[in-house]
C-alpha positions, 0 to 999 in steps of 0.5 A: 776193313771195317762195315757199319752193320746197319749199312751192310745189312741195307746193301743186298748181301743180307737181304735174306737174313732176318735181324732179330736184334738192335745193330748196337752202331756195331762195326763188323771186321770180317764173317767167320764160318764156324762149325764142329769139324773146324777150330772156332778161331776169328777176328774181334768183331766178327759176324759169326755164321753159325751151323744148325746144332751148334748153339747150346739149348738154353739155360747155363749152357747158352748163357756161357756159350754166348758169354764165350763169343762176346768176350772173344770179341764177337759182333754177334753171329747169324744161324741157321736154325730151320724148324726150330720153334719160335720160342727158342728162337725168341729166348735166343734172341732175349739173351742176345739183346742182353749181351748186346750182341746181334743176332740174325737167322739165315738159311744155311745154303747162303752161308757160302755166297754171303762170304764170297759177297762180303768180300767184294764189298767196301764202305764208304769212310765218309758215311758207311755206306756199303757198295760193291767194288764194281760198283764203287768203280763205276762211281769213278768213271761216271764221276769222271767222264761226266763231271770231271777232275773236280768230281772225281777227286770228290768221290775218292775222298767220300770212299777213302775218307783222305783228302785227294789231290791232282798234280800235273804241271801247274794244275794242282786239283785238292778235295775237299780244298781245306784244311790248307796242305801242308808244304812238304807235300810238295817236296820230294825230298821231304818224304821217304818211301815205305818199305812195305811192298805196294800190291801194285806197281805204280802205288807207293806208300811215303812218309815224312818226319817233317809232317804227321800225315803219310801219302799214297800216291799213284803216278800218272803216265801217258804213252808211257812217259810220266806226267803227274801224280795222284794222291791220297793224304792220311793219317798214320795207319790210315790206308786200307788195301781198298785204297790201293785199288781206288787210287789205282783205278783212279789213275787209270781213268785220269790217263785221259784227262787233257795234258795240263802240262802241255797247257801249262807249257803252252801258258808259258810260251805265251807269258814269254812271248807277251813279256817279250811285246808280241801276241800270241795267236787266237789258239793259245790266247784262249787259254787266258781270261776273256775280259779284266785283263791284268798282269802281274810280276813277282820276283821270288827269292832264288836261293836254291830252296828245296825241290817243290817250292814252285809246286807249293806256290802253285798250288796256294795260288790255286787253292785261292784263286780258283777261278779265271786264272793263269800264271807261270814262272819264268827262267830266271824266278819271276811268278806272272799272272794273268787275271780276270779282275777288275780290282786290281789293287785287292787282287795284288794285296791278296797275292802278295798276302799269300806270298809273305804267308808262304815265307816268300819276300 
């Protein structure tokens, strides 16, 4: 996990620390604790927490002990140097600057907790901004309990930086929305399940060679029966371990979300029992449009086509009838839609766009 220097030096972890350099726009992987009884191993852009004694006194001396650490990667290094005189301190810093390296003074009884504190921390792929894990999750659940999927989805994607997406029955939720998914995310068949073991039981990791990008995906369940999926949808080399926990998190809270595929089924009965002349009664006709009733049937193609296809057109219809809208597909292949418009007309040729732009005649 990489951290804007900037955004963790603003989050609390260092506010004991005093910055006597520029941040430089420098990325931090990790900290490193280094000290004489220890071997001076770390990370390319690594903060370096340095032991008072450690750093050289001036001249030829500091100039290669600093050279040592940029060309070794280093982002620069935070030091405990209590009673030293500003002076050096001064010249310390001067030699930083020049190198580009940034440099920091800190008490050295902090070292301990600064390490314990950073590996809590995670940062935002959206803007770098640099929280806590708890508070990150909190961020979910107020997100969700109080705005929604819609939100929910939302704030994945800020702390992921990965388009986020919803699939539960017909009900397919995207954030943000565009660019428009590519089809084989809903084939199954098209992906194949990473080798590499997932820290948690019910996050995979899936590739596909008929699309550059990989997919984390969390599956729901509800009282222990599956019911949907969530995902994030990156590129290769994209996922980090933090990702592993968001989704699962994320998951977590939408075991109470409300069973859109009840709903779904429910739709269905409905669309039947109206193709069939009946009515429905008042508790499933509530899930319909209140007003600009329209109805409209589509025959597709039944050629057996890979696993996914409904879930595609689903989410297409979705992506671009987001509002007021409800449809099923029946037994023998035909799309039905109920929705609230009063031009019907435009409403058909847009659909029936959509459709000839998914290969559907």
């Amino acid at each position: 996990m990489k951290l804007k220097l900037e955004y963790l030096a603003g989050c609390g972890t260092f506010s004991e620390c005093r910055f006597r350099t520029p941040f430089y726009e420098k990325e931090v992987s990790s900290l490193a604790f280094i000290c004489s009884s220890g071997p001076a191993v770390w990370e390319p852009q690594s903060l370096l927490l340095v032991c008072a004694g450690m750093i050289p006194g001036g001249g030829e001396q500091l100039a290669l002990w600093l050279d040592e650490r940029k060309g070794r990667g280093a982002a620069g290094f935070l030091a405990d140097l209590s009673g030293e005189e500003e002076e050096r301190i001064d010249a310390l810093a001067k030699a930083c600057r020049e190198r580009e390296l940034v440099f920091g003074t800190v008490a050295a009884d902090r070292f301990v907790s600064m390490i314990n504190e950073y590996s809590h921390l995670i940062a935002s792929r959206t803007d770098g901004t640099v929280r806590a894990y708890d508070r990150v999750l909190e961020d979910l659940q107020h997100r969700f309990y109080i705005s929604g999927t819609d939100s929910l989805l939302d704030g994945l994607s800020y702390w992921t930086g990965c388009q986020a997406a919803l699939i539960v029955g017909q009900d397919t939720f995207v954030k943000p929305p565009v660019p428009v998914l590519n089809e084989a995310v809903f084939y199954p068949a098209y992906w194949r399940k990473e080798p590499q073991k997932s820290p948690l039981s019910h996050v995979s990791l899936y590739s596909s060679s008929y699309s550059e990008k990989m997919l984390l995906q969390a599956e729901l369940f509800k009282n222990r029966l599956p019911f949907g999926v969530l995902c994030l949808i990156g590129e290769e080399g994209r996922f980090e371990p933090s990702d592993y926990i968001l989704l699962n998190y994320a998951s977590i809270l939408c075991t109470g979300i409300d069973d859109y595929k009840r709903r779904s089924r429910r739709i269905e009965a409905a669309m039947e029992m109206i193709c069939g002349g009946q009515m429905p009664d008042s508790s499933v006709t509530n899930l319909f449009p209140e007003s600009g009733y329209a109805l409209v049937l589509r025959e597709q193609e039944t050629d057996g086509a890979a696993d996914g296809k409904k879930e595609y057109l689903s989410y297409l219809i979705h992506h671009y009838f987001p509002q007021q809208l409800c449809y099923s597909f029946s037994a023998e292949g035909s799309l039905r839609l109920f929705v609230s418009t009063e031009d019907v007309d435009h409403f058909g040729r847009r659909l029936l766009d959509i459709l000839d732009g998914a290969g559907r005649e």
